[in-house]
C-alpha positions as CSV (number, residue, x, y, z in Angstrom):
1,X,137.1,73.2,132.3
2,X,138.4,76.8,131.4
3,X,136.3,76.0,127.6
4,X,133.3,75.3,129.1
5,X,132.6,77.9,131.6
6,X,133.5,80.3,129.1
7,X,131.0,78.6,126.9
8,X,128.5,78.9,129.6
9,X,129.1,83.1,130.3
10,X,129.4,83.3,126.7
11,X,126.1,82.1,126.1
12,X,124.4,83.3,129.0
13,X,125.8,87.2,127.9
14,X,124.1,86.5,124.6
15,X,120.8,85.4,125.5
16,X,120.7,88.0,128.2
17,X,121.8,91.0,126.4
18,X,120.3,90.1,123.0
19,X,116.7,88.9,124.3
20,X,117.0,91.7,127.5
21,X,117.2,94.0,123.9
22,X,113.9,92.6,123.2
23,X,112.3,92.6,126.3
24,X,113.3,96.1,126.7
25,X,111.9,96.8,123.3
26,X,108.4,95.7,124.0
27,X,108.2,97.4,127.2
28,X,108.8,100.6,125.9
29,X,106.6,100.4,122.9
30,X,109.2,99.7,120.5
31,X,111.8,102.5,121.6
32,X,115.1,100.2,121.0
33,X,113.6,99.1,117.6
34,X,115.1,96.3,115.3
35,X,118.1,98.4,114.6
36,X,118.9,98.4,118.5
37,X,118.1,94.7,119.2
38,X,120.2,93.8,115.8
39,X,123.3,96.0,117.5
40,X,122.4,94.8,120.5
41,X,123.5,91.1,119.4
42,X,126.4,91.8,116.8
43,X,127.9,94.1,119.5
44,X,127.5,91.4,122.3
45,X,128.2,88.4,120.0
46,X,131.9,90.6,118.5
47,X,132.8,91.2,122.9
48,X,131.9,87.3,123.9
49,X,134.2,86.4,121.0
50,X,136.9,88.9,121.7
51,X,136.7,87.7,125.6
52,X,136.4,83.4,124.9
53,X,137.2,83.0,121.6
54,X,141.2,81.8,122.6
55,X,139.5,79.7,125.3
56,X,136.6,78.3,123.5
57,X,136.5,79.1,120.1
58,X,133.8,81.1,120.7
59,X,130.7,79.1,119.2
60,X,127.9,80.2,122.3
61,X,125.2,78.0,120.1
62,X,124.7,74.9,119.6
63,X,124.6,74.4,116.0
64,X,127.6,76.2,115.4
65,X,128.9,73.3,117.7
66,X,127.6,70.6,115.4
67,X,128.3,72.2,112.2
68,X,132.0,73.0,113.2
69,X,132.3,69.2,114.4
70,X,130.7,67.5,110.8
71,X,133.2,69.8,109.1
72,X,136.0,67.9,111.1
73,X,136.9,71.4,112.4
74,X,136.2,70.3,116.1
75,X,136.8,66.9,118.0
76,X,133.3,65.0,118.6
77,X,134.0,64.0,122.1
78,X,133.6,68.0,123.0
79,X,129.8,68.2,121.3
80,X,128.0,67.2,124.5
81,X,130.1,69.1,127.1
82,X,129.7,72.0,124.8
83,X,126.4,71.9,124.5
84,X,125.7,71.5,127.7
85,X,127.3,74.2,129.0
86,X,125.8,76.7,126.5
87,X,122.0,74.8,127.4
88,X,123.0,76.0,131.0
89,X,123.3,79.6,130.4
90,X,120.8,79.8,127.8
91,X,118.2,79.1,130.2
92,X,120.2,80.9,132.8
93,X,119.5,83.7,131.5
94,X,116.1,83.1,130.3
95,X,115.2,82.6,133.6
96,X,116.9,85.3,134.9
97,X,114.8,87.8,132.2
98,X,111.5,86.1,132.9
C-alpha cells in the first residue's frame, strides 16, 4: 500500500507544482516564463524521485508504467493499481488548481 500512496503524492506534487508553474505564469503575464515552468518540473520531478523512488520506483506517469512493464522491468499485475493511484492525484490536483 506504501507504493501506491506514494505514487499518488508523487503524482499529485507533479501536476500541482508543474501546472501551479503554469497557472502562475499566465496570471502574471508570463513572469515565471518557460525557463521557470521547465525548473519548475525537473526540480519537482528530481525531489518526488529522491522522496518515493525506494518505495515506488518513482514512475508518477502512466506511460512510464506501461513502458517499464513491456520492457519486463515491472510485474504486470502492478499496472492497474499503479495507474490508478497516479489518475487519483493527477486529477487531485487538477482539481485543486482549478
Amino acid at each position: 500500500m506504501k507504493k501506491y500512496i506514494s505514487e499518488l503524492i508523487g503524482t499529485f506534487s507533479l501536476v500541482f507544482c508543474g501546472t501551479g508553474a503554469i497557472v502562475i505564469n499566465q496570471q502574471t503575464n508570463g513572469q515565471i516564463g518557460h525557463i521557470g515552468i521547465a525548473i519548475t518540473f525537473g526540480l519537482i520531478v528530481t525531489t518526488m524521485i529522491y522522496t518515493f523512488g525506494d518505495k515506488s520506483e518513482a514512475h508518477f506517469n502512466p506511460a512510464v508504467t506501461v513502458a517499464f512493464s513491456l520492457a519486463n522491468l515491472f510485474p504486470k499485475k502492478e499496472i492497474l493499481p499503479y495507474i490508478a493511484s497516479q489518475i487519483i492525484g493527477a486529477f487531485t490536483a487538477s482539481a485543486l488548481l482549478k
